[in-house]
C-alpha positions in Angstrom: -84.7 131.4 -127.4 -87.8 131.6 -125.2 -90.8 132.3 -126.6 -92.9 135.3 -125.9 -95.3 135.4 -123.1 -97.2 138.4 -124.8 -99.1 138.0 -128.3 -99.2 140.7 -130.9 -102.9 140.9 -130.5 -102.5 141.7 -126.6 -100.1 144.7 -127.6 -102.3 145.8 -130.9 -105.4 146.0 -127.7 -103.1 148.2 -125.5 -102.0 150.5 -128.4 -105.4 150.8 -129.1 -106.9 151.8 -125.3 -103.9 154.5 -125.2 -104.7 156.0 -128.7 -108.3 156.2 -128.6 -108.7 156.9 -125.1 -109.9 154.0 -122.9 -111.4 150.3 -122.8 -114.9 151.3 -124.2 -113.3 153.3 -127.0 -111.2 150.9 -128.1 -113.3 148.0 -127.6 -116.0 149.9 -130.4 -113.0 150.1 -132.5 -111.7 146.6 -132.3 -115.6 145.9 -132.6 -114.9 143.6 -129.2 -116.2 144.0 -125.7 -115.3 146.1 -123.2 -114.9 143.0 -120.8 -112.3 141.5 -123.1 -110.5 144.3 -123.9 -109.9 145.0 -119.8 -109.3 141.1 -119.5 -106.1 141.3 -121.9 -104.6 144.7 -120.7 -105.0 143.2 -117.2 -103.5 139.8 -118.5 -100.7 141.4 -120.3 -99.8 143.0 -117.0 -100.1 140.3 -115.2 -97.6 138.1 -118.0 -95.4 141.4 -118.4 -95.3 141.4 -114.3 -95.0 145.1 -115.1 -98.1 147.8 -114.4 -98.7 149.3 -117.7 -101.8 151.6 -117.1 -103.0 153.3 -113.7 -106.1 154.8 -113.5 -106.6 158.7 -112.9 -110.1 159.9 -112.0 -112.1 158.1 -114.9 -108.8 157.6 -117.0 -106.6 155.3 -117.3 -103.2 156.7 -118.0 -99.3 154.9 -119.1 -97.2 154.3 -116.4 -93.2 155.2 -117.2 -92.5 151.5 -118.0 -96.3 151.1 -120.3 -94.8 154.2 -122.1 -91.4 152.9 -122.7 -93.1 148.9 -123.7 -95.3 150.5 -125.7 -93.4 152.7 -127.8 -91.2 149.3 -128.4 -94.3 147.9 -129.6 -95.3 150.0 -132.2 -92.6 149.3 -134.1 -92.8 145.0 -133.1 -96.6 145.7 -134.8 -95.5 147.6 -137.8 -92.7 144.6 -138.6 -95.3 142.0 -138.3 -97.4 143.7 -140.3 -94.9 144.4 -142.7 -94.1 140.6 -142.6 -97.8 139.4 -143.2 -98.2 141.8 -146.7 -94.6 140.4 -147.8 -96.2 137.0 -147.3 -98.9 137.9 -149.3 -97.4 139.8 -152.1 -94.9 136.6 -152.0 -97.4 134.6 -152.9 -99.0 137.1 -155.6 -95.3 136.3 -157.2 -93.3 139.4 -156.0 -90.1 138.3 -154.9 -88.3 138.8 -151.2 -85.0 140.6 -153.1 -83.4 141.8 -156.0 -79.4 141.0 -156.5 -77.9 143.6 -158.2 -74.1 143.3 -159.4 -72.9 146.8 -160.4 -69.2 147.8 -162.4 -68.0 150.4 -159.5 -67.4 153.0 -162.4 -71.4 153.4 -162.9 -72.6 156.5 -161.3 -73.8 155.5 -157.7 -75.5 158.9 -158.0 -77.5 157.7 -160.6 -78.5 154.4 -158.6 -79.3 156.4 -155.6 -82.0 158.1 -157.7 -83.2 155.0 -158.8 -83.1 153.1 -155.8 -85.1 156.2 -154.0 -87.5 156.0 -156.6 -88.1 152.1 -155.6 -88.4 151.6 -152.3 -92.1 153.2 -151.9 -93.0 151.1 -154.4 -90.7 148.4 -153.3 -93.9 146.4 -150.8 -90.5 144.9 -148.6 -88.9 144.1 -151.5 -85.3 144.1 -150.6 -81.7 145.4 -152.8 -78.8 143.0 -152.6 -76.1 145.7 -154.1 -72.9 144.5 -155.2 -69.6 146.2 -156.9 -67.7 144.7 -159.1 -65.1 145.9 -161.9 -64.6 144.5 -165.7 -65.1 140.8 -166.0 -66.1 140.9 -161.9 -69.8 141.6 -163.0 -69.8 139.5 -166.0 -68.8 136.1 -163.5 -71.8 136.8 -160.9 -74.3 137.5 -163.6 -73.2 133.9 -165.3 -73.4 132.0 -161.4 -76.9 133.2 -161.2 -76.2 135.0 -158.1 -77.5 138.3 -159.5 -81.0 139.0 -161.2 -79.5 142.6 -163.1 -76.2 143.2 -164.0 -74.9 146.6 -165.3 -71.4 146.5 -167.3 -69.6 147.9 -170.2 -68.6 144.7 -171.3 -70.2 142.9 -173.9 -71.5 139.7 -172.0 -71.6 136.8 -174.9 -75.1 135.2 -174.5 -77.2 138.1 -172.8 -79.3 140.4 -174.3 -78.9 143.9 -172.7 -80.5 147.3 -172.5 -78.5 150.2 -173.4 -77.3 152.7 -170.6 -75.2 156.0 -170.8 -71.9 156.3 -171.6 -69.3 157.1 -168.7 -66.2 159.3 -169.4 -62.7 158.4 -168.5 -60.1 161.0 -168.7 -56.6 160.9 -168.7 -55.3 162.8 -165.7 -52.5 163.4 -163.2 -51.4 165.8 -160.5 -50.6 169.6 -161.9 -47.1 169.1 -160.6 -46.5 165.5 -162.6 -43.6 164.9 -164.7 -46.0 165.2 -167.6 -47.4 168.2 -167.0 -44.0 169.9 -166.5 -42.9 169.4 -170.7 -45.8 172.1 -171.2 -47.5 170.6 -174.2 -49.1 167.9 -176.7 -48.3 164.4 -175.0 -48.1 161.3 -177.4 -48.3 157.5 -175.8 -44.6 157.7 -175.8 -44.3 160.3 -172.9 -46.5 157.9 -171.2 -44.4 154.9 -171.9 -41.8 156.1 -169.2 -44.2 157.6 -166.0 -45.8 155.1 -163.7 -49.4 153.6 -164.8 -52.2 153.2 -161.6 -54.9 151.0 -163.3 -57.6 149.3 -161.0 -57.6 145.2 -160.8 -60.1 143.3 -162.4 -62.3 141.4 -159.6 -63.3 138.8 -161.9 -61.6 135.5 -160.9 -61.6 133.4 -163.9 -60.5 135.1 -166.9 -60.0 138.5 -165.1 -59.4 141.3 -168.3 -57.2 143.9 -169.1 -58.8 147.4 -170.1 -57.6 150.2 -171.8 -54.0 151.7 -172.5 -51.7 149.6 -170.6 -48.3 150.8 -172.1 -46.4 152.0 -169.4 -43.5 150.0 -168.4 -44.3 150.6 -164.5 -47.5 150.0 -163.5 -49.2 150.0 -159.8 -52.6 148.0 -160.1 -55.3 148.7 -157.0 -58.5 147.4 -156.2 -61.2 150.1 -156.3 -61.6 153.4 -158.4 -61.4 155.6 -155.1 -58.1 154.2 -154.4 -56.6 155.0 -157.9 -57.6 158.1 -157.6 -56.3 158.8 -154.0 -52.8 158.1 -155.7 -52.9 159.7 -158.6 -54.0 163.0 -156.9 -51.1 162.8 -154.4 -48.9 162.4 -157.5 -48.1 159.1 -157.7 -48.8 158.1 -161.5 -51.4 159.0 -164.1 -54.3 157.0 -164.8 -57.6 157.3 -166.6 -60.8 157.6 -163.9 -64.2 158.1 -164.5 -65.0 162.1 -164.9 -68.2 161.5 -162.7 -65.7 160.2 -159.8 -63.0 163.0 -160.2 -65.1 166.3 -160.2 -63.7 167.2 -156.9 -60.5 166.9 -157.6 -60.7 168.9 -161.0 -62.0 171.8 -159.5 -59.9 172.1 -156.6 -56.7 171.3 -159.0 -55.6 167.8 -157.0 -55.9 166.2 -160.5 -55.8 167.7 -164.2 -56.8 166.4 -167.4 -53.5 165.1 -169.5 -53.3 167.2 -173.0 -53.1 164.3 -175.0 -53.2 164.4 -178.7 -55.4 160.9 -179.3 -57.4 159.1 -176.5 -57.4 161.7 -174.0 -60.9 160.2 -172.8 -63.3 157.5 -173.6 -66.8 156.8 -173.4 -67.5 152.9 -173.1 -71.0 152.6 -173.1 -72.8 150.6 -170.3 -75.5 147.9 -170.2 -78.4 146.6 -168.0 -78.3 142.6 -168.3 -80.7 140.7 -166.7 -80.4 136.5 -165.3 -81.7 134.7 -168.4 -82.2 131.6 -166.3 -85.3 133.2 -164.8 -88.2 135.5 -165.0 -88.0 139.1 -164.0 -90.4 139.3 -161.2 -92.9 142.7 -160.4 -90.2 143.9 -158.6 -87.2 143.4 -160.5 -89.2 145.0 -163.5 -89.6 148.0 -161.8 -86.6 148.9 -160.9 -84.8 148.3 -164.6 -87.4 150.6 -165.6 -86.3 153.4 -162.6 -82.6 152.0 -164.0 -83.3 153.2 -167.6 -85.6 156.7 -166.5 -82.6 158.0 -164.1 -80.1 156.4 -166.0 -81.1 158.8 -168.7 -81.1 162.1 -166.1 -78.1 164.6 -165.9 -76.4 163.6 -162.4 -76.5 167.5 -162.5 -80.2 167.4 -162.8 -82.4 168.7 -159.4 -83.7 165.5 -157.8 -86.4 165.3 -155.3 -86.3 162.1 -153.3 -89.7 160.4 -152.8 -92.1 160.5 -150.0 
């Protein structure tokens, strides 16, 4: 790659000239003479091979190309500026990036919240996000390749913070075989209609969850597709409530009248990587995890400025 012939300093000078309205003006504010601040405008140009200024009357004004240069600029400024206070808060001991591992049957819309809340206070800090399901989270937290993990598992060896709970309902399309008998199912009616359950991601000792009765069963690799199946009628399956609203109230999907374990609420955890300290960062957001965790999804939100 070649390196630049222009210097961050020589476009900070120009930007200056243009936005306080000449060579004198923005020599006072770069507290620099007026000399050297026409020297490197002219040098820039002469680098650039590119006029950037013409003079009208006792002005000197952006040509088309300046205008379209130093609108690129601004933002080539603002990244290495950006850049120099991540270095510093680096080295005050706030990390580059948080890895967070996620079981895709959390609420995103309660991570969206939290994640909005954190990025002003964020200083470049950046969010590795990752979905996983069952034992999926549970293996990345143990590699150390996450630094918060949230899960409904029990992870032996972690201590954990409590989250919410997360319904899962029993449903299947209004038309379903089920549906049709016209009352109280038992686990038997199940037994004979087609299961859709969702894979376990985790590699080693991948686990199974929930009722798992039914003699045909489809398994798929994400929550959306489940439910993408069971709406068009293939199967029944239980899906997070949070996930299926939609679908319940235009009548694609609806609740099974079971008479036991029509739903469940497994309860869900924040785990953090033993093997190291939580950083300034990474303490901040488990705390925005735990406040918005706590917040109805129904709740009026107002994203941060």
């Amino acid at each position: 790659m070649k390196a630049p012939r222009v210097t961050l300093e020589q476009w900070r000078t120009l930007q200056a000239v243009v936005d306080h309205g000449g060579f004198a003006q923005a020599a006072e504010v770069l507290h620099r003479s007026q000399s050297s601040v026409s020297y490197t405008v002219a040098r820039m140009q002469e680098q650039l091979g590119v006029p950037l200024l013409r003079i009208e009357g006792r002005r000197a004004v952006l040509t088309e190309a300046g205008a379209v240069l130093l609108r690129r600029s601004r933002q080539l400024v603002k990244q290495a500026s950006q850049l120099e206070d991540l270095a510093y808060h680096m080295e005050q001991g706030w990390e580059a990036e948080v890895r967070l591992v996620v079981d895709a049957a959390y609420p995103n819309a309660k991570l969206v919240r939290a994640l909005s809340a954190f990025m002003p206070q964020s200083r470049g800090c950046r969010v590795r996000l990752r979905e996983e399901v069952l034992s999926g989270v549970e293996e990345v937290l143990k590699e150390g390749t996450a630094d918060l993990a949230i899960s409904s598992l029990s992870i032996t060896g972690y201590l954990a913070a409590e989250l919410s709970t997360v319904e899962f309902i029993a449903v299947a399309h209004p038309e379903h075989a089920l549906h049709q008998l016209q009352r109280t199912l038992g686990f038997q009616d199940l037994e004979a209609q087609m299961q859709v359950v969702i894979r376990d991601s985790g590699r080693l000792q991948p686990r199974d969850s929930g009722w798992l009765g039914a003699e045909q069963r489809w398994t798929v690799g994400s929550l959306a597709t489940a439910s993408t199946f069971v709406s068009s009628g293939l199967g029944f399956a239980w899906l997070p409530r949070h996930l299926i609203e939609r679908e319940l109230k235009d009548g694609s999907l609806k609740a099974l009248p079971l008479e036991q374990g029509g739903s469940h609420n497994p309860l869900f955890y924040l785990y953090s990587n033993k093997e190291k300290s939580l950083g300034p960062a990474t303490q901040i957001l488990v705390e925005l995890i735990k406040t918005f965790d706590l917040a109805a999804l129904d709740a009026p939100f107002v994203a941060p400025i």
